[in-house]
C-alpha positions in Angstrom: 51.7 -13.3 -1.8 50.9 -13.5 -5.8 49.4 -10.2 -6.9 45.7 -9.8 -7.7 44.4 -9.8 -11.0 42.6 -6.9 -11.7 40.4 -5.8 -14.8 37.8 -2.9 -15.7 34.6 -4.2 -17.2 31.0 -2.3 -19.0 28.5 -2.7 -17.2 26.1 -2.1 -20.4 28.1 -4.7 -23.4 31.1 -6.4 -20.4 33.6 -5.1 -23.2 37.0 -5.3 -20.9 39.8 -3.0 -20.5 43.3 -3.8 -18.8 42.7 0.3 -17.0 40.0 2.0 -16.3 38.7 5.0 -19.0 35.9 7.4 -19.4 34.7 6.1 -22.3 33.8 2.3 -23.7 35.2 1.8 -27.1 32.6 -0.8 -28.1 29.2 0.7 -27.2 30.3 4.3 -26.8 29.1 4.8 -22.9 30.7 7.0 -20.5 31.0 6.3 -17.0 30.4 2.3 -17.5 33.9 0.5 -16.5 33.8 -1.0 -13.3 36.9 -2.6 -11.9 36.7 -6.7 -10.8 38.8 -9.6 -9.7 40.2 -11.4 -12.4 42.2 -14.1 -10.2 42.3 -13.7 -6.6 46.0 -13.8 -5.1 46.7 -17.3 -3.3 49.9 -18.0 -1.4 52.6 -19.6 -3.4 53.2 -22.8 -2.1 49.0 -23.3 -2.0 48.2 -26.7 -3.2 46.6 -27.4 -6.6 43.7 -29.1 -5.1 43.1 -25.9 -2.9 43.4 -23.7 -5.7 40.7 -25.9 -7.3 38.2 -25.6 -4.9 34.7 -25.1 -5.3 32.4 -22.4 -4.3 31.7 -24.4 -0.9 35.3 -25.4 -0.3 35.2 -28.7 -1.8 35.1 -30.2 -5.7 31.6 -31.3 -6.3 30.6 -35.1 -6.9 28.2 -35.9 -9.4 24.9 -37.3 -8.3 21.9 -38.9 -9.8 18.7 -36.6 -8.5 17.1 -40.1 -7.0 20.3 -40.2 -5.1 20.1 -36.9 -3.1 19.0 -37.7 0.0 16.1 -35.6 1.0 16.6 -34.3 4.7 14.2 -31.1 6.7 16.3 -28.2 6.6 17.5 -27.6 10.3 16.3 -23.5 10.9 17.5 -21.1 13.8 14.3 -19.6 15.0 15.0 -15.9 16.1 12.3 -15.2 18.8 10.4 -12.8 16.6 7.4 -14.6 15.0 6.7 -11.7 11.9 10.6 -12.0 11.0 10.4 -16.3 11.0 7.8 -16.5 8.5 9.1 -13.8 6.5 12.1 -15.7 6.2 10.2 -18.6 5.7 10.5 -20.4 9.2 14.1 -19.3 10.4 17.3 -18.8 9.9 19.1 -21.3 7.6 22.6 -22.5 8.4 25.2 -21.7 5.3 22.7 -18.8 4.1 23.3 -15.3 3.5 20.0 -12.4 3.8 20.0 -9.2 3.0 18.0 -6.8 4.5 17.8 -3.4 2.8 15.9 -0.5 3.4 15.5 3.6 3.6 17.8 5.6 6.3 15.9 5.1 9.6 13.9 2.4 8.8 15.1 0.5 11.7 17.4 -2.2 10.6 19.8 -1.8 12.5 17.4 -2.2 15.4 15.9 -5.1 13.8 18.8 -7.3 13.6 20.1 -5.9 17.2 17.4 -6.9 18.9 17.5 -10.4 16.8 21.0 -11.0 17.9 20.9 -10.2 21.3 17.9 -12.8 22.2 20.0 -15.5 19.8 23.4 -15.1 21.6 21.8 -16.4 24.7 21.2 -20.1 22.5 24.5 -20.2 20.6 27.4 -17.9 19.5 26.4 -14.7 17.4 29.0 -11.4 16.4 27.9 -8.3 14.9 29.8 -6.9 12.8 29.1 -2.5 12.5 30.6 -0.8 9.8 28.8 2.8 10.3 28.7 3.1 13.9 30.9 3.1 17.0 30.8 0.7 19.6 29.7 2.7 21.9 26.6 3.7 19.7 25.2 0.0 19.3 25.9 -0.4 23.3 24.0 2.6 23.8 21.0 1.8 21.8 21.0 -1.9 23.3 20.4 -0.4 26.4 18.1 1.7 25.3 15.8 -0.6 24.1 16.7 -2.8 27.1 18.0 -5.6 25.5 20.5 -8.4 27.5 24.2 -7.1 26.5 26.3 -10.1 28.4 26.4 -12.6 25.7 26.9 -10.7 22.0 30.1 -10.1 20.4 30.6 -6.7 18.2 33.7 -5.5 16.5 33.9 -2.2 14.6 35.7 -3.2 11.3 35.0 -2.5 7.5 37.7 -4.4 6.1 36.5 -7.6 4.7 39.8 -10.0 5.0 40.5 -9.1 8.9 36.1 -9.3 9.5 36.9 -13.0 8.1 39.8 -13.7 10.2 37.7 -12.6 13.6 34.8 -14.9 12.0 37.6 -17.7 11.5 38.6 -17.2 15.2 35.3 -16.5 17.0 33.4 -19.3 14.6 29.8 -17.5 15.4 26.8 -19.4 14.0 25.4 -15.9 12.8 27.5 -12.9 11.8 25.9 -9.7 10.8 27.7 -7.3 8.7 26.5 -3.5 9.1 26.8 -2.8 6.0 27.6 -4.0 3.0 28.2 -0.3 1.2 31.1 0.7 4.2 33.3 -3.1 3.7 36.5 -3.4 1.4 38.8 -5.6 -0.1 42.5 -3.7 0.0 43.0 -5.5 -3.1 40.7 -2.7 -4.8 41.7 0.3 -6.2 37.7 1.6 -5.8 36.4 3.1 -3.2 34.2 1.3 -0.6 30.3 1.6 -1.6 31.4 0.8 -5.6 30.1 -1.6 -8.2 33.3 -4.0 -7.5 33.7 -3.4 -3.7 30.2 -4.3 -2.8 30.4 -7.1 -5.1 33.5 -8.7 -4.6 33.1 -8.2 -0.8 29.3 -9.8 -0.9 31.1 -12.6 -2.8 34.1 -13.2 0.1 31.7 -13.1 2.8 29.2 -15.6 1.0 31.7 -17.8 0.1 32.7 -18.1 3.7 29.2 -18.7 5.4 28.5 -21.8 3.0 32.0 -22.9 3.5 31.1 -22.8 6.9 28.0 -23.1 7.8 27.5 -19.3 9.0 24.1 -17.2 8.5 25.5 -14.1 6.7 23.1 -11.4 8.0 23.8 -8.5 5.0 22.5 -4.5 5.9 22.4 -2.7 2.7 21.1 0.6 1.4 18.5 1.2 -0.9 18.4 4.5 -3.7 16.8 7.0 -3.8 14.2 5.3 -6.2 13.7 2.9 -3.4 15.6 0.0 -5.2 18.7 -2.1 -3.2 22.3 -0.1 -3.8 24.8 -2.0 -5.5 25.4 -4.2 -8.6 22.4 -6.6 -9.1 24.5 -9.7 -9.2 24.5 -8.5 -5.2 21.0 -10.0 -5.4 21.3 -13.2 -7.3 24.4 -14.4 -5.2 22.3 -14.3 -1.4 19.7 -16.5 -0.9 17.0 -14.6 0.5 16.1 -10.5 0.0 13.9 -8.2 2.5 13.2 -5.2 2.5 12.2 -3.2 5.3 9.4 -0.1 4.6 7.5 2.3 6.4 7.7 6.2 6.2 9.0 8.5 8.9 5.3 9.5 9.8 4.2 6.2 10.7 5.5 4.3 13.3 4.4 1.0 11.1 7.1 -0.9 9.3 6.7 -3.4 6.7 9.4 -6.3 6.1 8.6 -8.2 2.8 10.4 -10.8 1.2 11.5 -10.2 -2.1 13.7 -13.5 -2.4 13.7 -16.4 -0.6 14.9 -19.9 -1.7 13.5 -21.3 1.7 10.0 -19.7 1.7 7.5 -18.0 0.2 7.8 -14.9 -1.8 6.3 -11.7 -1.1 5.5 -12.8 2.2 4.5 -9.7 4.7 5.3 -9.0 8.5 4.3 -5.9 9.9 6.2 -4.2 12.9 5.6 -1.5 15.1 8.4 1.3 16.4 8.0 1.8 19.9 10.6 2.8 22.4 11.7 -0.5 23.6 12.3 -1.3 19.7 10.3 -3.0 17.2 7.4 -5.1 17.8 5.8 -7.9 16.0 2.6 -7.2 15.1 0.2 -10.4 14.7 -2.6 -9.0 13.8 -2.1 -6.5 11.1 -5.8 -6.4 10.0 -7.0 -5.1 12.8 -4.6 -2.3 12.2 -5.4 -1.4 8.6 -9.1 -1.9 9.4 -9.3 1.0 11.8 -11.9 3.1 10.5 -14.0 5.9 11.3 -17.4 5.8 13.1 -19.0 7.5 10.1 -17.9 6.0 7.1 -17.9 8.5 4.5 -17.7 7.6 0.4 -15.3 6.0 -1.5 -14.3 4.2 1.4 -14.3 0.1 0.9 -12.3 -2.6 2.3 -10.9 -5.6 0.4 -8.7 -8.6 1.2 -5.2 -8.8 -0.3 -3.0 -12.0 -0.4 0.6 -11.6 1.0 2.7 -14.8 1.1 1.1 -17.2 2.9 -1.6 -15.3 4.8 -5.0 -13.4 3.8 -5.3 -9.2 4.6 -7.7 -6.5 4.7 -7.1 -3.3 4.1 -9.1 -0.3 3.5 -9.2 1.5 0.1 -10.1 5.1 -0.4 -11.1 6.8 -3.5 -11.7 10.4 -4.0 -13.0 11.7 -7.5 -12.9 15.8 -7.7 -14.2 18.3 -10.8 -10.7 18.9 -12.1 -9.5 22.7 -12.9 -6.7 22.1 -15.1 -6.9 20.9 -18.5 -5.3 17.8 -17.6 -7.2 15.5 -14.8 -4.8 14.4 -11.7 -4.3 10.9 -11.0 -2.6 10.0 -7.9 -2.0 6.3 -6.1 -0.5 5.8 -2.7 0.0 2.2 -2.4 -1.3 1.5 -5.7 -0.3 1.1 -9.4 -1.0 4.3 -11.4 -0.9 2.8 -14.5 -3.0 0.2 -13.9 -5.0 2.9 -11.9 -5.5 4.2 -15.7 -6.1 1.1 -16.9 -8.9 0.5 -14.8 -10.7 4.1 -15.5 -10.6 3.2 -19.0 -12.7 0.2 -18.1 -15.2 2.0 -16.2 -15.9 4.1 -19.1 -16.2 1.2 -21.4 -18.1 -1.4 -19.7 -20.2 0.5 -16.9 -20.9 3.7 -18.3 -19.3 5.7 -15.6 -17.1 8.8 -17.4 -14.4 10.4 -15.0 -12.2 11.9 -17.8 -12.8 15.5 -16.4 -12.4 14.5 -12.9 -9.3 14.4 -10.5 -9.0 10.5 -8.7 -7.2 9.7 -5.8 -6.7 6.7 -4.6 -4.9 5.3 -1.2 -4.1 2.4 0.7 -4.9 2.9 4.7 -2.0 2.2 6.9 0.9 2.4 4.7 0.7 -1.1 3.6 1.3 -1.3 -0.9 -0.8 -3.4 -3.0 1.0 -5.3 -5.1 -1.7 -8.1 -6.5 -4.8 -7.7 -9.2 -7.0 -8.8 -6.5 -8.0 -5.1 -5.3 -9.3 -4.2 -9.0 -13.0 -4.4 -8.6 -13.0 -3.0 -4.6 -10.7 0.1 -6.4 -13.8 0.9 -9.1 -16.3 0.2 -6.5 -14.7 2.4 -3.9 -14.2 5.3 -6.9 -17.8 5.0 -8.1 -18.9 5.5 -4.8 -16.5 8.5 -4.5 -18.1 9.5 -7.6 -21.6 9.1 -6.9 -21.0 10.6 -3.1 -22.9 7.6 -1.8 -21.6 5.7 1.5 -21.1 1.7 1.1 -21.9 -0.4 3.9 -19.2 -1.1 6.9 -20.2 -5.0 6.7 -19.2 -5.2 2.9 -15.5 -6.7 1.6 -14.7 -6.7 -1.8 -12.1 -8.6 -4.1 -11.7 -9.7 -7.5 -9.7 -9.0 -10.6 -11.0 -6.9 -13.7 -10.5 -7.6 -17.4 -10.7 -5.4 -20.1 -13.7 -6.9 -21.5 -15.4 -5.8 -17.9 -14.7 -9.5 -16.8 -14.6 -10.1 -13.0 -11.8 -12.8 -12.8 -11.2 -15.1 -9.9 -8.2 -14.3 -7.5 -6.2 -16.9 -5.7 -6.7 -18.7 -2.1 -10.6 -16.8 -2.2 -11.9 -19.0 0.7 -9.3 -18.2 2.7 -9.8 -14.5 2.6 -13.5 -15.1 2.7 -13.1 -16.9 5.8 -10.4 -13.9 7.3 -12.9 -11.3 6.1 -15.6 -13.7 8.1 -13.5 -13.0 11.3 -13.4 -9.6 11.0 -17.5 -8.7 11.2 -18.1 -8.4 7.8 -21.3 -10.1 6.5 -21.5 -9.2 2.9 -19.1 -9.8 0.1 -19.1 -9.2 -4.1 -16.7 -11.5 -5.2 -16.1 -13.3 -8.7 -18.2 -16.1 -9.6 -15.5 -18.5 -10.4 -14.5 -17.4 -6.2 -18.0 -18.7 -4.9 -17.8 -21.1 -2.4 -19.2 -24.5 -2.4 -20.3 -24.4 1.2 -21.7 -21.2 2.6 -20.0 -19.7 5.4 -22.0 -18.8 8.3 -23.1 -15.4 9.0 -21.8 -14.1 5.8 -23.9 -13.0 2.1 -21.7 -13.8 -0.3 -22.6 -12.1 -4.1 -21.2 -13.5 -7.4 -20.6 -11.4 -10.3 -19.2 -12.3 -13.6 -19.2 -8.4 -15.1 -18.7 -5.4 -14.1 -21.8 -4.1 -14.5 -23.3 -6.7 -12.6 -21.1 -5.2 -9.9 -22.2 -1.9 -9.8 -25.6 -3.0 -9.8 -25.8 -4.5 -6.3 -24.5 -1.0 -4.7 
């Protein structure tokens, strides 16, 4: 067997060193050099064409684009409807997903329960890294899930996990997790910049040789961003992340990446104690308010991925005692929290400067678009003001810095959701006004802020 190849690399200019030091002699950072496969060991007598190989096995063939023939992607459905259309439909053969998330956030249940239903349809193994055999039987019986048809193996090294994949040819293999594997070819330890790369790299490499969904567990920070190099997340085809705090028994699996679906698509799940269930209707859950609504309370519809959502905003403005106002988001941007104060002041006349503002998202769920601008001000001016809005009204549009109410994506869609739902009044952009009215509902366009804050 030839020897490996092996060279230390900066992460911050890629200077490279034959050994590893503390120090990089070109940009001067400490702690940078991360050790990498420079040329895999191959058998001796390996063929030339072998050693040639592409990344699927094979040399590629050049093609004219016209002469690709177009063909539907085959997909592996999994049985739980919020996890297919995160993913887009279903597992794709040849793929690789990583699923990431914070310590208890129930992956590990989440791709347990997947596998068990699948291994009924075609061959599946799980591969767990972190626990014991006995712990995944335990907790599949716990949840009550069939046990007579999936394969598991406790192993962390990467070339004997391929050799069990080689012999038990499953059509998904799940490794639990990325962080514990290792290629003995490494001097680092497992969990490192060039373990969790070069491992990611050998077990991608196999699914598309073979056809295999790759089913990746990995860790997160504790800034909330995936562990590892960030090549990790270029090289897979498709990138959740699972979120929900320890006080909620919600969880939220978004799609970060995905070259077979949407981005930023949403399924919501609930933790019970047979497991996690699909939620279908997640409005209704984020729209569970009070019999008394009190101010600064005001719900608007958010776009994720492919489908329309309402959640509740709440807005609390408080006389400050400090010299230096508080301003707090959960589920929100704070700068553009900021941002949008600023605007207030400008173009409706409204000054908070001396006041504390809070602002929360109900249920957990985080707002990523500009959509919730003008249902944010609305719900803080109302706050403000200490008058109650109506439970029938939905707001959504984005704000300028002019005091412009700009139109948001896909807004008869969420008019329509909001429709669903009960409510019967809606301040929207002008730009968003539907061509035919929608039954039932008052729908109010407004080109300004001011005009805004004139119809509450």
């Amino acid at each position: 067997m030839a020897k490996r190849k092996t060279a230390f690399v900066c992460n911050e200019c890629g200077a490279d060193y034959p050994k590893w030091q503390g120090q990089c002699s070109a940009c001067g950072a400490w702690n940078t050099l991360s050790e990498f496969v420079v040329d895999p060991a191959t058998p001796a007598r390996a063929s030339a064409s072998a050693s040639r190989s592409g990344y699927a096995g094979e040399l590629a063939d050049v093609q004219r684009l016209d002469q690709i023939e177009l063909t539907e992607t085959p997909r592996i459905t999994t049985g739980i409807g919020e996890l297919d259309r995160v993913l887009g439909g279903g597992l794709v053969p040849g793929s690789a997903v990583l699923i990431g998330g914070h310590p208890g956030a129930g992956k590990s249940t989440l791709l347990l329960q997947t596998l068990c239903r699948l291994a009924a349809q075609q061959p599946c193994l799980y591969i767990t890294g972190e626990e014991s055999p006995a712990q995944v039987a335990m907790r599949a019986e716990r949840l009550q899930l069939p046990r007579d048809q999936l394969k598991l193996a406790a192993e962390t090294d990467v070339e004997r996990i391929l050799d069990l994949a080689r012999k038990e040819k499953p059509k998904v293999l799940v490794i639990d997790s990325i962080q514990v594997m290792f290629l003995t070819a490494l001097q680092s330890a497992p969990g490192s910049v060039a373990q969790v790369r070069e491992s990611a790299a050998a077990l991608t490499r196999f699914a598309k040789q073979t056809g295999t969904v790759l089913l990746l567990v990995g860790h997160v920070t504790k800034d909330g961003t995936l562990a590892g190099p960030k090549v990790l997340e270029h090289m897979i085809d498709c990138s959740l992340m699972l979120e929900g705090s320890t006080d909620s028994r919600f969880r939220t699996l978004r799609g970060l990446k995905n070259r077979f679906g949407a981005v930023n698509e949403l399924g919501v799940f609930a933790m019970t104690q047979e497991g996690l269930k699909e939620v279908k209707n997640p409005s209704a859950i984020f729209l569970n308010r009070a019999d008394d609504i009190a101010s600064g309370s005001l719900v608007t519809v958010v776009w994720e991925g492919t489908r329309p959502l309402l959640v509740e905003l709440q807005a609390l403005v408080d006389q400050s005692h400090f010299g230096n106002p508080r301003r707090v988001c959960v589920g929100l941007e704070q700068n553009r929290l900021a941002m949008l104060l600023a605007v207030l002041h400008r173009h409706g006349g409204i000054q908070v400067g001396d006041q504390d503002v809070f602002a929360n998202v109900v249920g957990g769920v985080k707002v990523m678009e500009t959509g919730a601008d003008l249902a944010l001000l609305l719900a803080i001016v109302s706050s403000f003001r200490d008058r109650t809005l109506s439970r029938e009204l939905v707001v959504f549009g984005e704000v300028g810095l002019s005091g412009e109410i700009r139109p948001v994506p896909q807004g008869q869609d969420r008019l329509s959701e909001a429709a669903k739902h009960g409510f019967r009044k809606a301040i929207i952009a002008r730009a968003n006004k539907p061509r035919t009215a929608i039954e039932g509902m008052q729908v109010i366009a407004v080109s300004t802020l001011a005009e805004a804050l004139e119809h509450i």
